[in-house]
N, C-alpha and C positions, 0 to 999 in steps of 0.2 A: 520282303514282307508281302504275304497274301492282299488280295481286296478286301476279304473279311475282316482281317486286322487290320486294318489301314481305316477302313468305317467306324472300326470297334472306338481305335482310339480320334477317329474326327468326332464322334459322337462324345465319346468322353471328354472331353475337352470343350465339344460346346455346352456339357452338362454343369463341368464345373463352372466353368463364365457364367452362364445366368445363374448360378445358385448364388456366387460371388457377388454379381451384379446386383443380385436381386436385396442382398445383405448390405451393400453400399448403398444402394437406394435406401433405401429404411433410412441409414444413417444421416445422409444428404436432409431428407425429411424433417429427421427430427430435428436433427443440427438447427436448422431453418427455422424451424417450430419454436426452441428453446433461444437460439439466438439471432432474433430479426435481423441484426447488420452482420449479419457471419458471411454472406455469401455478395454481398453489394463491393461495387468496385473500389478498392481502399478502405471504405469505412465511412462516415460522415467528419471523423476530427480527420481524415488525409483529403479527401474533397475540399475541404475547407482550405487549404492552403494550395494557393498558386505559387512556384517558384517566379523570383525576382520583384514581389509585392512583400511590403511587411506588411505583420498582423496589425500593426499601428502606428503611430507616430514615433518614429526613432529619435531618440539624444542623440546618437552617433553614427556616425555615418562608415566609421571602419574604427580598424585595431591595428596598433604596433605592440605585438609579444613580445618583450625582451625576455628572452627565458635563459636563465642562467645554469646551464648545466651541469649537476652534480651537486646543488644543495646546497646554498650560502648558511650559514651560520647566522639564526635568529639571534643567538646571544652576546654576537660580536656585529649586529647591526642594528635592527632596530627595536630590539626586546631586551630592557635592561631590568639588569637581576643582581641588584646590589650583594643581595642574601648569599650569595654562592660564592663572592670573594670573601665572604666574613664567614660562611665552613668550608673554607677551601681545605682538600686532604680528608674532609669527614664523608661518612658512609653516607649514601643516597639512603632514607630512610623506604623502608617496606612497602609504607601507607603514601607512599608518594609514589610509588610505581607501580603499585597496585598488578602486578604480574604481566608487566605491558612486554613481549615477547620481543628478543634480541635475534640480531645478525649475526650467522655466523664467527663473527670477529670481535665480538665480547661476549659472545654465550659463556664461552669458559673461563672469563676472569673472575675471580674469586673474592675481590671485592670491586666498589664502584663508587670512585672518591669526585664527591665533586669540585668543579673548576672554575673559577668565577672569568670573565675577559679577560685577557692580557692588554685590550685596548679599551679608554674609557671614555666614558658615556655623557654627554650634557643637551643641556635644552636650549632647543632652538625655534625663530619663529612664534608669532600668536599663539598657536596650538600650546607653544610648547612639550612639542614633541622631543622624545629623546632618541637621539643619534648618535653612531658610535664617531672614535675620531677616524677613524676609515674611510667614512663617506663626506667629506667637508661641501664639495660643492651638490649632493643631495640635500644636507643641513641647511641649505641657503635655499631651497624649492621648496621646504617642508611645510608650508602657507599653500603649496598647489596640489599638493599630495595626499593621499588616506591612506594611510599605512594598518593593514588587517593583520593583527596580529593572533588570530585566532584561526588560522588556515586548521585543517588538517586531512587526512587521506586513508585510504587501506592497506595500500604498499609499502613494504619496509627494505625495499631493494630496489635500482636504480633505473633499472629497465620496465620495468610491468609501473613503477610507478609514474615516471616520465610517460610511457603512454597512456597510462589512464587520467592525467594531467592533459596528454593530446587528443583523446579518444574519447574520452567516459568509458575507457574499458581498459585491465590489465591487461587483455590479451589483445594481437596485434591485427591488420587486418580488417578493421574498421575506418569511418571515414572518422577526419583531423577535424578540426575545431575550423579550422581554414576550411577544406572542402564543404563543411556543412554553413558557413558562411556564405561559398561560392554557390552552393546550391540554393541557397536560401535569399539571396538579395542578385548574385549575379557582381561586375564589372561596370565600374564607371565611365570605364575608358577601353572602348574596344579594341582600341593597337597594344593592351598589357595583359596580363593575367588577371583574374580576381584574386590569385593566393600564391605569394612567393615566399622561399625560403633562401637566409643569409646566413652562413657559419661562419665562427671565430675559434680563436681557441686561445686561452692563456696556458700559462708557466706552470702551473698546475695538473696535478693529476686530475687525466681527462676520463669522463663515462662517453664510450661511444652514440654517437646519434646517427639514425637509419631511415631511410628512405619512409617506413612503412610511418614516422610521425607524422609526414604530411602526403600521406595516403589519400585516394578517393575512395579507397573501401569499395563496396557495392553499389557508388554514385557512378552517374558516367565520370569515363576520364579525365574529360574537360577541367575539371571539378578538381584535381589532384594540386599539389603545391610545387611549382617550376622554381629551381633551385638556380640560384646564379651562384657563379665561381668571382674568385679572382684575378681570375689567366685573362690574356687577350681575346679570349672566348666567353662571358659571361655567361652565356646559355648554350649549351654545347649543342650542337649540329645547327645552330640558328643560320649560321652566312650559306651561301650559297659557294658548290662544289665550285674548285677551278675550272676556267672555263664556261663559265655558263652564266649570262646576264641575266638582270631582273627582268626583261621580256621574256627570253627562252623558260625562266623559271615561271613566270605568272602563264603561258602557254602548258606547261606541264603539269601546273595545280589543276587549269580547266579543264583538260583530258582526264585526271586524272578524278576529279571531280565528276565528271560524267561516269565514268566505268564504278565509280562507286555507287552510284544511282540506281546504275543498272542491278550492281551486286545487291543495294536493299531493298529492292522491288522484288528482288528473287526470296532473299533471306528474312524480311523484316527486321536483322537488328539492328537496335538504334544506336549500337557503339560503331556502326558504318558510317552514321553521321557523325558522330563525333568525333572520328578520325579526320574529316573532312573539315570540321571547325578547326581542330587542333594545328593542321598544315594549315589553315588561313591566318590564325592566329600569330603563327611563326613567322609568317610572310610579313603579316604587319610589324608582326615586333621589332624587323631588320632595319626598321627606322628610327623604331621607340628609344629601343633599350641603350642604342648610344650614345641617345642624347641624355639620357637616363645617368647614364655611368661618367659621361663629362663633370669634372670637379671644376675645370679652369674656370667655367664663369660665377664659381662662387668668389662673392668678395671675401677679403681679408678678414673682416670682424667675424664672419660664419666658420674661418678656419679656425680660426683664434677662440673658437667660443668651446668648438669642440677637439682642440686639440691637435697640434701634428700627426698626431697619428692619423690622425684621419684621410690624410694624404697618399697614405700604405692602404693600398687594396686588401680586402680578408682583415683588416684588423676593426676590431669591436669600433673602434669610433668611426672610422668609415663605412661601416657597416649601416652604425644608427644615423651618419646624414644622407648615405643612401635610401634608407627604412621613410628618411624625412621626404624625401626626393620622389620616391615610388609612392608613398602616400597622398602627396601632394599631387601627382598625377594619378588618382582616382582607383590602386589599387587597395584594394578591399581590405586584405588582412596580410600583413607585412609580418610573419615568424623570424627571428634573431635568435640561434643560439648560440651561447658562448661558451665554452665546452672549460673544465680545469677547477672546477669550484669545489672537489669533493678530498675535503681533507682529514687524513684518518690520522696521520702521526705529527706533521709539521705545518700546524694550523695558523699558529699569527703569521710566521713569516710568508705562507703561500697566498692566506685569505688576504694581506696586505696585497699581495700583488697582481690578485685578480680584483681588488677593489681599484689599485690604481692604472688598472685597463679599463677598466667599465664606468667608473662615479662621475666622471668630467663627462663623456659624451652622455651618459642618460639624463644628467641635469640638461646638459645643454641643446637635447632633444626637444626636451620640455619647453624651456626659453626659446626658442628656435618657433616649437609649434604655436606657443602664444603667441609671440610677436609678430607672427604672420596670420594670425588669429584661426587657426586653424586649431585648437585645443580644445576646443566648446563640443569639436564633431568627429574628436579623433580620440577612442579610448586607447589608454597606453596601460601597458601591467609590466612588472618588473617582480620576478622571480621565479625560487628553484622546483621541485618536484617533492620534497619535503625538508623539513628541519634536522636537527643537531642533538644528540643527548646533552645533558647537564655535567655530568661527568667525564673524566677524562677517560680514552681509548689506551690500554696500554698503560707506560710507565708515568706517573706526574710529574711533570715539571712545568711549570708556571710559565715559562718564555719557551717551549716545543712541548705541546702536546696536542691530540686529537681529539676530534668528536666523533661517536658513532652517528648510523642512520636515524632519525625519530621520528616516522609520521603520525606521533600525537598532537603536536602542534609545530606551527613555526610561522614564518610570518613574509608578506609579498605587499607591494604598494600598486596604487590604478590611482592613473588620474585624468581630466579630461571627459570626453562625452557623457557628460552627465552625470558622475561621479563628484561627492562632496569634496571639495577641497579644503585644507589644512582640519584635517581628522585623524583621530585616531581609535579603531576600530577592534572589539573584542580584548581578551584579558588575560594573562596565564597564570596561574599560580608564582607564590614568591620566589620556587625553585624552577620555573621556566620548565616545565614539565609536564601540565595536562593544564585545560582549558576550564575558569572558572569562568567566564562570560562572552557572549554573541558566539559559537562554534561556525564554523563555516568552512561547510563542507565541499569537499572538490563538486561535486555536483549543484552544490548551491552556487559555487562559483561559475561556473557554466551556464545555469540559468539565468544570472544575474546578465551574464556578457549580453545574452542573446536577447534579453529586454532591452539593453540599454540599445541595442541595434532595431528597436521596433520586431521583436518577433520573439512570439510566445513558447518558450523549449516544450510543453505540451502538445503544440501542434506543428511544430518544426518536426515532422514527420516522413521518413519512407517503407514505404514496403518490401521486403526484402524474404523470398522464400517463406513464404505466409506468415511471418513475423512482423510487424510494425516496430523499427528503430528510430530511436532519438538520440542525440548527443548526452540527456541528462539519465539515458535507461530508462526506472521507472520511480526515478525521485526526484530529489532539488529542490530546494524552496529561492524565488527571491529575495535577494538581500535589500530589503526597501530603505533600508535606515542608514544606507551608504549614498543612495540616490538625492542627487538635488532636485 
């Protein structure tokens, strides 16, 4: 290329930049002009919020999630529907379904007879709540519990809905309920995490669960949910390489700590530190977590309360007195899931047996956290991603059949931090099928958590690629009439 062309297009090129330039400008202007906090750093509602400060005075101090995965059956626990054993085999009417959109797996059934329990129902407790006989030793808590039977969600499939349950979002990739907990209050105990995750799994067909539930999303790492096992390694890469002592190791975090310095002085980014907390973290943990994970100093009455199993590593009751253990040592939001609850064709027999993996240690969670009085500052929730249809999945028969997916209603209990005890919360029609009273939306459920933790979901805020995210998007009301 000549000199002349080689001017022609430097020229060109600086013609078009300021014409460009000069058109951004304008924009920038107006932008500014029409919206005064468009261009200020965050905003004034992200200003407003310091991480590890609440907005307020908290009820609670943290959360144990018992999340039961794959959808317990509102109508074989704590949503009784007499009406449905007395049209058992008759047609779900029209005007009761009002075109509520089906899963692949009954779209093409032809008709849709409904199912009353195979297991039945009585009142227990002041409240007189009704429970099914499936949960006996939850029937015996039913005085400490608020059982909301008015849940419902947008998702009618296992995966987008589970995360939008963990998320406020179908899709994945977003920070978890935990993460925005950790960002938003922080760690009680600087040798733990602020957000840990425990799996189980019962006899039951299981829905997978994935890493990205307890995600940090767009928060630093820090922030993310450290998942214990039940191997000889409860957090995996936690012990230190063969070879190599806790001196030599705390010498190689300092070196190594320095050259990272170096790199964010060069770089500016802040996930250089946060690689740097996250090996500190680990370091401490190498004392924590095994005192953490010791059973033998619980006495007899505490094994006995929750059961033998609880003695088997990975199993649901051990789980939740570990959940009780890591709570009780200052971490933040304790996730439990139990994986086997989603039953499509052989429902009493299976939901029997993930109730009699789960119902003795949740009660006994409960009685465990009161009597250590730790109840008043610990919210606990217990349940699935959505409900159950009314009618039977497949062929009828009264003692094996299934329920589809429902997320028009279903129902999940909380108790604890602040949460009204022996209640019972919203209303479903006679055919357990759509909501006549209180609705309570997965986003309202979200917002509620995060009040009862002193912080407000409207200004639980980050910035994220010029976008402003919250855990509740751009809804949510509090649930004030559950609140003591």
């Amino acid at each position: 290329m000549n000199r002349n062309a080689m001017e022609y297009n430097l020229n060109l090129n600086r013609r078009r930049f300021l014409s460009r330039l000069s058109v951004g400008l304008g924009s920038v202007a107006l932008g500014s002009l029409m919206i005064p906090d468009l261009f200020r750093r965050g905003g004034d509602d992200a200003e407003a919020f310091v991480p590890g400060v609440p907005h307020f005075a908290p009820k609670a101090k943290r959360v144990i999630y018992l999340s039961q995965n794959g959808a317990p059956s509102q109508l074989e626990s704590f949503d009784y529907k007499p009406k449905l054993r007395e049209m058992m085999g008759m047609e779900l009417p029209e005007s009761i379904r009002r075109g509520q959109r089906l899963t692949g797996m009954t779209s093409g059934q032809s008709s849709f007879p409904l199912i009353g329990s195979y297991y039945d129902f009585h009142q227990y407790g002041e409240s007189r709540a009704w429970v099914s006989d499936l949960f006996p030793h939850t029937s015996k808590i039913v005085d400490d519990i608020c059982i909301i039977r008015s849940m419902y969600t947008e998702a009618i499939n296992h995966d987008p809905a589970l995360t939008f349950f963990q998320t406020g979002a179908q899709q994945g990739n977003l920070p978890s309920m935990g993460a925005w907990l950790s960002y938003g209050l922080g760690s009680e105990n600087n040798n733990l995490p602020a957000f840990t995750v425990l799996l189980s799994r019962g006899k039951g067909d299981a829905q997978g669960v994935y890493s990205k539930l307890w995600s940090n999303g767009f928060l630093d790492s820090i922030h993310q949910g450290i998942q214990f096992s039940d191997s000889d390694d409860p957090v995996l890469f936690l012990k230190d390489p063969k070879g190599m002592d806790r001196q030599n190791r705390r010498k190689i975090l300092d070196h190594l700590a320095q050259l990272n310095d170096i790199t964010y002085k060069e770089f500016g980014d802040p996930e250089i530190t946060t690689k740097v907390q996250q090996y500190e973290m680990a370091y401490r943990m190498q004392t924590a977590v095994p005192d953490i994970m010791d059973l033998s100093k619980e006495p007899d009455s505490i094994i006995k309360l929750y059961g033998p199993d609880c003695l088997i590593p990975g199993t649901y009751a051990a789980n939740c007195l570990l959940a009780r253990k890591l709570s009780e040592s200052g971490v933040r939001f304790v996730q439990l899931y139990h994986q086997g609850w989603d039953q499509h064709s052989n429902l009493p027999n299976e939901m029997a047996g993930q109730a009699k993996d789960t119902d003795q240690a949740s009660a006994a969670l409960i009685t465990d956290l009161k009597q250590r009085g730790l109840l008043d500052e610990t919210l606990v929730i217990w349940g699935g991603e959505f409900g159950r249809t009314n009618y039977s999945q497949g062929k009828l028969q009264h003692d094996k059949y299934g329920r589809d997916h429902h997320p028009r209603c279903f129902s999940i209990w909380m108790t604890g931090g602040g949460i009204k005890s022996g209640m019972v919360y919203g209303e479903t029609d006679e055919f357990g099928y759509n909501i006549v009273k209180n609705p309570v939306h997965v986003h309202d459920f979200h917002a509620t958590m995060l009040h009862l933790l002193g912080l407000d979901h409207e200004r639980l805020i980050y910035k994220h690629l010029g976008r402003r995210y919250r855990l509740t998007d751009v809804a949510g009301h509090v649930v004030k009439d559950i609140i003591a």
